[in-house]
N, CA, C and O atoms as a GROMACS GRO file, in nm:
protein
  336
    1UNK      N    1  -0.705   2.990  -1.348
    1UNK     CA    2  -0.672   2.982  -1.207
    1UNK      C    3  -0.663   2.836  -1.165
    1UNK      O    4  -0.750   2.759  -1.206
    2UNK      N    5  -0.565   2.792  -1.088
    2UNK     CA    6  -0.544   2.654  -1.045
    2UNK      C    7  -0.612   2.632  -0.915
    2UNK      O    8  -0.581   2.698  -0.816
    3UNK      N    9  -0.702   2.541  -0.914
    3UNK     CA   10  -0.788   2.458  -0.825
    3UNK      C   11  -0.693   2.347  -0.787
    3UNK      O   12  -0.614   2.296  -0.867
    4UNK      N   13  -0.710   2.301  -0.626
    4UNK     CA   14  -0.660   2.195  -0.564
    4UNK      C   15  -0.777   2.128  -0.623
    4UNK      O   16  -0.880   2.186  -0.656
    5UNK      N   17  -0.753   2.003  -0.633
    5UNK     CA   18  -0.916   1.892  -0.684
    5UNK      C   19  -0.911   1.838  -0.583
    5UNK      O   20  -1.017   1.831  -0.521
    6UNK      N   21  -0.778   1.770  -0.518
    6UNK     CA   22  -0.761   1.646  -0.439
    6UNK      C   23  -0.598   1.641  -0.407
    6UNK      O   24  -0.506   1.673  -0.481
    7UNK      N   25  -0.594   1.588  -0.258
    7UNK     CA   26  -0.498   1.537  -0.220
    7UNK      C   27  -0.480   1.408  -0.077
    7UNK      O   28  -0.512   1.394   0.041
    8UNK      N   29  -0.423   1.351  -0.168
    8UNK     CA   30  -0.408   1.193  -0.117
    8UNK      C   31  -0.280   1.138  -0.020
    8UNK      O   32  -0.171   1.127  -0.076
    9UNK      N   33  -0.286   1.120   0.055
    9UNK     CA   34  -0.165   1.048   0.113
    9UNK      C   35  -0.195   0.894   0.190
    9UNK      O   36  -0.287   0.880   0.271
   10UNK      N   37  -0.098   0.775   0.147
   10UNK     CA   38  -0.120   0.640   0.179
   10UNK      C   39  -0.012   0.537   0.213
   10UNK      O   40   0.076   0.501   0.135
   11UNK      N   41  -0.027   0.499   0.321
   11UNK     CA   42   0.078   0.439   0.365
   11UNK      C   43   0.126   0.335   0.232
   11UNK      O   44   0.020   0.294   0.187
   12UNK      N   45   0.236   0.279   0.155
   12UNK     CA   46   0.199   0.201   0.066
   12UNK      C   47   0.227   0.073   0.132
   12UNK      O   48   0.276   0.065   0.245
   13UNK      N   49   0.178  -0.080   0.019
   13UNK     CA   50   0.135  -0.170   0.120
   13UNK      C   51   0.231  -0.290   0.032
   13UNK      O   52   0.214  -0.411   0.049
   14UNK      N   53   0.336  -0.229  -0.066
   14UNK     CA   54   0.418  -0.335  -0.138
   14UNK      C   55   0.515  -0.263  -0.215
   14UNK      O   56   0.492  -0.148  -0.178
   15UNK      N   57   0.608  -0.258  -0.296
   15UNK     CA   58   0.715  -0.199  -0.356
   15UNK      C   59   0.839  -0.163  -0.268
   15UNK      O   60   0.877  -0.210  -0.161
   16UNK      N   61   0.886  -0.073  -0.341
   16UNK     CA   62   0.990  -0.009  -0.321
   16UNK      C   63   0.946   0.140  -0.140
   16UNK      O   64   1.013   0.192  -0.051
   17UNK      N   65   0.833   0.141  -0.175
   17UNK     CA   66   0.832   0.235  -0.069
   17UNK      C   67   0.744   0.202   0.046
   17UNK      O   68   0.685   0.286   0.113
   18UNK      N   69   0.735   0.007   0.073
   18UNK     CA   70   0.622  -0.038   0.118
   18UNK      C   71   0.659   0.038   0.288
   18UNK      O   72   0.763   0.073   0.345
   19UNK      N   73   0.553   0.038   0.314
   19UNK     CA   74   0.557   0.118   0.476
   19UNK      C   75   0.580   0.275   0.504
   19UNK      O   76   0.583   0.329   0.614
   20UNK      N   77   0.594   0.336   0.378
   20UNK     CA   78   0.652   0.473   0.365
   20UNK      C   79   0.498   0.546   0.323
   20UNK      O   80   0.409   0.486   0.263
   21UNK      N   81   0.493   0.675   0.363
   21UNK     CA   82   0.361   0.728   0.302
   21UNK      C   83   0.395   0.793   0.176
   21UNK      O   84   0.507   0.839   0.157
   22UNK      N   85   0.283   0.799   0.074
   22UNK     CA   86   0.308   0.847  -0.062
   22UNK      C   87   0.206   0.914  -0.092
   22UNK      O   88   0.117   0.933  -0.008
   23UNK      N   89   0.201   0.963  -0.213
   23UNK     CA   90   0.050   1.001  -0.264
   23UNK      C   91   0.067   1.091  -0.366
   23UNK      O   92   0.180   1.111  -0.410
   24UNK      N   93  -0.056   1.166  -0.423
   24UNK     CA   94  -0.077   1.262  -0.520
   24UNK      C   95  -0.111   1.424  -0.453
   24UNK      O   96  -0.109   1.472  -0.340
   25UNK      N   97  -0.142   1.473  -0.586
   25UNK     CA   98  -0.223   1.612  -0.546
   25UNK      C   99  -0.245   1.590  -0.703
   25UNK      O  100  -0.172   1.543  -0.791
   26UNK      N  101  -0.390   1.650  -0.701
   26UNK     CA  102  -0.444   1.671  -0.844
   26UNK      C  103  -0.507   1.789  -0.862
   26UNK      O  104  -0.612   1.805  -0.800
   27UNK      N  105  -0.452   1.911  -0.958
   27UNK     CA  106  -0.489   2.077  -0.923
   27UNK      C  107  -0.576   2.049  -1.132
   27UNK      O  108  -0.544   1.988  -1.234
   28UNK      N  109  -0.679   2.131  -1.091
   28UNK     CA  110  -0.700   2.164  -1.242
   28UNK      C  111  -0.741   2.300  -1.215
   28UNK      O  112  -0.768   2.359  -1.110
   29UNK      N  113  -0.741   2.353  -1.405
   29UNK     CA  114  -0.735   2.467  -1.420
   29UNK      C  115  -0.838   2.476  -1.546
   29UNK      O  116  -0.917   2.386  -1.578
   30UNK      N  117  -0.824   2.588  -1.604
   30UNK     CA  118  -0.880   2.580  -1.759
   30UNK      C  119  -0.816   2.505  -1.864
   30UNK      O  120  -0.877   2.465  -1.963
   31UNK      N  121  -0.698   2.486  -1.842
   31UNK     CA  122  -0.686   2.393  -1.970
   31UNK      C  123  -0.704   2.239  -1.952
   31UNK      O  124  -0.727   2.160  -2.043
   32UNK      N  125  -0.688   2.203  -1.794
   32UNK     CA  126  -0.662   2.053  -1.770
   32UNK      C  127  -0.640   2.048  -1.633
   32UNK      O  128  -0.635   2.138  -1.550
   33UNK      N  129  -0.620   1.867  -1.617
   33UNK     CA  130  -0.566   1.855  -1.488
   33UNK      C  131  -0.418   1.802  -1.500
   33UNK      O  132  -0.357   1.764  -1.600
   34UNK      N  133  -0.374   1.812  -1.361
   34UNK     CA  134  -0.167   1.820  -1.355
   34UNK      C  135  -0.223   1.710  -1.187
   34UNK      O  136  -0.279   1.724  -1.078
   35UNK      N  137  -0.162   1.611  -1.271
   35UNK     CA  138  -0.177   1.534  -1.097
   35UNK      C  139  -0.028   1.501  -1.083
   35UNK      O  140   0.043   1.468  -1.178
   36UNK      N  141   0.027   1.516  -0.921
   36UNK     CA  142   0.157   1.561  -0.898
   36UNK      C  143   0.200   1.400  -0.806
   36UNK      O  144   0.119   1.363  -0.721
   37UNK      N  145   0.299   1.335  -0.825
   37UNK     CA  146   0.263   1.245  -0.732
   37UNK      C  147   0.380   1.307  -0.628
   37UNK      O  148   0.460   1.396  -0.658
   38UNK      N  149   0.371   1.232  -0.487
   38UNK     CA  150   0.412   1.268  -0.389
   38UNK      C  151   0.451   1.181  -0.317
   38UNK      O  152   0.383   1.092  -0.266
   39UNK      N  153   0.599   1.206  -0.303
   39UNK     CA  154   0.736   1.086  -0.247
   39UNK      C  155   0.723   1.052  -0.057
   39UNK      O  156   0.641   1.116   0.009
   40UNK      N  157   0.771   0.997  -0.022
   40UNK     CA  158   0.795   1.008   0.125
   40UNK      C  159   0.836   1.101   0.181
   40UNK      O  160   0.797   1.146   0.289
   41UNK      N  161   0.923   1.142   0.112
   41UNK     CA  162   0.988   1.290   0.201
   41UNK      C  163   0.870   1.400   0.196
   41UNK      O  164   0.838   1.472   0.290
   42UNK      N  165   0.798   1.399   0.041
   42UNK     CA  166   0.724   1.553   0.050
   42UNK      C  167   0.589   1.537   0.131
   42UNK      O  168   0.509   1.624   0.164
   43UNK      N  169   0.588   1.376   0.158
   43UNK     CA  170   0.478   1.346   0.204
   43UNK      C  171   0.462   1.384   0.378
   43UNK      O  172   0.364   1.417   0.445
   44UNK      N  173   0.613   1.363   0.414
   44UNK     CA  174   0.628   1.405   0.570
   44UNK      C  175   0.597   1.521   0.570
   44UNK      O  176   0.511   1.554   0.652
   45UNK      N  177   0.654   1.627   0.480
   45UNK     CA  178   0.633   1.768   0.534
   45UNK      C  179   0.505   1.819   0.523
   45UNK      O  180   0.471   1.928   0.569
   46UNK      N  181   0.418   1.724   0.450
   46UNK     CA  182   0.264   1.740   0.422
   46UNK      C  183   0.264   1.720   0.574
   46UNK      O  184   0.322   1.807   0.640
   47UNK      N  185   0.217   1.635   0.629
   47UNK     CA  186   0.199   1.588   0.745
   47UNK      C  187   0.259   1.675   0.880
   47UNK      O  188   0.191   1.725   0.969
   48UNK      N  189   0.372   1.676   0.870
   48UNK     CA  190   0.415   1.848   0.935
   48UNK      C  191   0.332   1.957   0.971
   48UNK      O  192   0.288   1.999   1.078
   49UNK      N  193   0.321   1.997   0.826
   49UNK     CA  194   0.224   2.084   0.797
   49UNK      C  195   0.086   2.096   0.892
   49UNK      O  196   0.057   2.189   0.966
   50UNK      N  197   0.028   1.999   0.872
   50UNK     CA  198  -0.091   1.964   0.920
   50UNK      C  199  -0.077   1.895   1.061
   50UNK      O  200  -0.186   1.887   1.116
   51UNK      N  201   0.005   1.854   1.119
   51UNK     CA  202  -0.015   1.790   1.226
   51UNK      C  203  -0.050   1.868   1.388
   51UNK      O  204  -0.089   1.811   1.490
   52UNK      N  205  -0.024   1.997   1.370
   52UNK     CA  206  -0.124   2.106   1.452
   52UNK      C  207  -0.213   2.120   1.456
   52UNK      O  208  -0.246   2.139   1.573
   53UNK      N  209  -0.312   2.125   1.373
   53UNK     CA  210  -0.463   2.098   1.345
   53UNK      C  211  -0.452   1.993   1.370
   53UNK      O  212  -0.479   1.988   1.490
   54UNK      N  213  -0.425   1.885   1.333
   54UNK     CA  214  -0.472   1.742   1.358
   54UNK      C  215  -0.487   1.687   1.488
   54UNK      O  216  -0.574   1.606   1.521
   55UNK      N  217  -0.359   1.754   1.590
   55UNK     CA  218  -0.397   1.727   1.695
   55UNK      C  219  -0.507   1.821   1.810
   55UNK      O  220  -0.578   1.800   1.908
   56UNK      N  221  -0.469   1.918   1.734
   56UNK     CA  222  -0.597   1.996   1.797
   56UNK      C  223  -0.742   1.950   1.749
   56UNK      O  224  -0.825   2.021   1.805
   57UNK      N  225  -0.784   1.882   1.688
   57UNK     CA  226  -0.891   1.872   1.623
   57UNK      C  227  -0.918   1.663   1.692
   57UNK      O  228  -1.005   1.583   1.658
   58UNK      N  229  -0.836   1.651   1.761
   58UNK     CA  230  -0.841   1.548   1.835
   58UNK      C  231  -0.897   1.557   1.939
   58UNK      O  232  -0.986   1.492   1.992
   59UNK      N  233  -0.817   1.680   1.977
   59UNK     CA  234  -0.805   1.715   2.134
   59UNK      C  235  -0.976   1.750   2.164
   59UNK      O  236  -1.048   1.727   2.261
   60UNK      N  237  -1.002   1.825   2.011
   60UNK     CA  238  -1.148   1.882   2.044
   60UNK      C  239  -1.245   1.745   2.035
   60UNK      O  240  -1.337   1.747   2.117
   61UNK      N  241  -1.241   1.644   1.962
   61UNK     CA  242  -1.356   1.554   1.957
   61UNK      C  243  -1.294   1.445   2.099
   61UNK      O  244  -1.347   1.341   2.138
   62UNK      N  245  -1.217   1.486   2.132
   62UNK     CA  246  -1.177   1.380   2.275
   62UNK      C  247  -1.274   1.465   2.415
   62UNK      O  248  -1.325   1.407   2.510
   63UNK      N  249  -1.280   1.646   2.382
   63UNK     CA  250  -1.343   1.640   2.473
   63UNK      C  251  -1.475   1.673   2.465
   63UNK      O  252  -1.535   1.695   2.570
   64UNK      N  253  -1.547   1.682   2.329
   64UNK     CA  254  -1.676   1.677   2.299
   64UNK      C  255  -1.736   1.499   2.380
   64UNK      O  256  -1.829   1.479   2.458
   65UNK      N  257  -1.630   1.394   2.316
   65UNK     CA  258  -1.657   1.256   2.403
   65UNK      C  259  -1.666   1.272   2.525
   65UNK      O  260  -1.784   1.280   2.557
   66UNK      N  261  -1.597   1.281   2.611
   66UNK     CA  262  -1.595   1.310   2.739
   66UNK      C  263  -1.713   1.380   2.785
   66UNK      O  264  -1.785   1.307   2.853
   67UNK      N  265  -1.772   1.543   2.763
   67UNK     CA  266  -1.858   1.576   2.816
   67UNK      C  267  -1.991   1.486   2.776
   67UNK      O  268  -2.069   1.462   2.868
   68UNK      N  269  -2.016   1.446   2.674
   68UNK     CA  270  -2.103   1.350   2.589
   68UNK      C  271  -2.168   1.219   2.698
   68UNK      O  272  -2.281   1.177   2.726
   69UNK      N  273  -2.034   1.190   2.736
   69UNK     CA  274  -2.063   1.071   2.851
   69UNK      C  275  -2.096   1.111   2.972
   69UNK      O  276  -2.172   1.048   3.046
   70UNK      N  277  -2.039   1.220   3.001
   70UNK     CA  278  -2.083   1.297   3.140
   70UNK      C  279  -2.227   1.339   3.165
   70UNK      O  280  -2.292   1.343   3.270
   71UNK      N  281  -2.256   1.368   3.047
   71UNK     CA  282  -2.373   1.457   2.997
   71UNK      C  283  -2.485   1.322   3.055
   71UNK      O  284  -2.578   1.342   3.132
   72UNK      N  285  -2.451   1.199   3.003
   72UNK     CA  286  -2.553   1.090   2.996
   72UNK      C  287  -2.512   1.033   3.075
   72UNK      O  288  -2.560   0.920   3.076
   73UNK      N  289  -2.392   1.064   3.204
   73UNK     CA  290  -2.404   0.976   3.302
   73UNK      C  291  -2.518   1.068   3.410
   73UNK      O  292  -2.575   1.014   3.504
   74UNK      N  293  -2.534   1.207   3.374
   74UNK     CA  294  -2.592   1.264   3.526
   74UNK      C  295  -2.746   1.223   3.467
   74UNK      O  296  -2.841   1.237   3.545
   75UNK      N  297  -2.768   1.182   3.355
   75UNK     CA  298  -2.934   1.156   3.349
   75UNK      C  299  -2.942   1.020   3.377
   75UNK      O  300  -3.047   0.958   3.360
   76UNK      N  301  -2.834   0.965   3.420
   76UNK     CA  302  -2.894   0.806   3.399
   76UNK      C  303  -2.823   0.778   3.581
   76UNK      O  304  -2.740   0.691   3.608
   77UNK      N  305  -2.892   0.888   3.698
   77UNK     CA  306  -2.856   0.834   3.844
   77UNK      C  307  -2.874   0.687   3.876
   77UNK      O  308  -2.783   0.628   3.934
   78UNK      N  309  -2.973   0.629   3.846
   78UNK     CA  310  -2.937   0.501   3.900
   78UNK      C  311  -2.833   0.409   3.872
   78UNK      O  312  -2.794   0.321   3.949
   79UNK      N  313  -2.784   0.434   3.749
   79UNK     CA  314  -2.684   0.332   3.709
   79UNK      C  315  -2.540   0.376   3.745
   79UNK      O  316  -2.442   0.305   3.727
   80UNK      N  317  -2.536   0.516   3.805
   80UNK     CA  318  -2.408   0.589   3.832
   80UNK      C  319  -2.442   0.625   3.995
   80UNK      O  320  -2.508   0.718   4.042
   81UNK      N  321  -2.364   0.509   4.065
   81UNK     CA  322  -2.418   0.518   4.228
   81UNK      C  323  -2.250   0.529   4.285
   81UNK      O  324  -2.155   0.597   4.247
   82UNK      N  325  -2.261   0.460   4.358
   82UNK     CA  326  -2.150   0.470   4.472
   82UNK      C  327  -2.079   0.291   4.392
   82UNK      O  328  -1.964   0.246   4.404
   83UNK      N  329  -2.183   0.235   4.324
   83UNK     CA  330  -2.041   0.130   4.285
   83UNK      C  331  -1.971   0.172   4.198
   83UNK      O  332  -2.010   0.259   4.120
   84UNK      N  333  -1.838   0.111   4.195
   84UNK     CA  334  -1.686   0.153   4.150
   84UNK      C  335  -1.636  -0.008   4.088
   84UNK      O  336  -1.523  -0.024   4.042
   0.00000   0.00000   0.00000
């Protein structure tokens, strides 16, 4: 049965694809590992892929922050008055 091990994606920072994202995937199984590398193009649709979660998973630690600060502005009245 094939196991994902790992998957990598990285903006690169010199060559032929400098500024472009790239990367691997490395799956093993019983006989071995198969590491796959991964071009700009397959790398966008990775990112595609995922970029629904990603922003939802923003959205959620943006408003875990938010109540976080709220949370510790109503215990801390003196420092949260009428100045602006």
């Amino acid at each position: 049965m094939n196991k994902i091990k790992s998957i990598k994606l990285d903006v690169e920072t010199y060559g032929v694809n400098k500024g472009k994202l790239t990367g691997s995937i490395e799956i093993t199984n019983q006989y071995g590992e198969i590491k796959i590398m991964v071009d700009p193009e397959k790398a966008g649709e990775i990112i595609r892929i995922l970029a629904p979660a990603l922003v939802a998973t923003a959205q959620d630690v943006g408003a875990m922050m938010v109540a976080s600060v709220e949370a510790q502005a109503k215990m801390l009245p003196d420092l949260v008055g009428e100045k602006a």
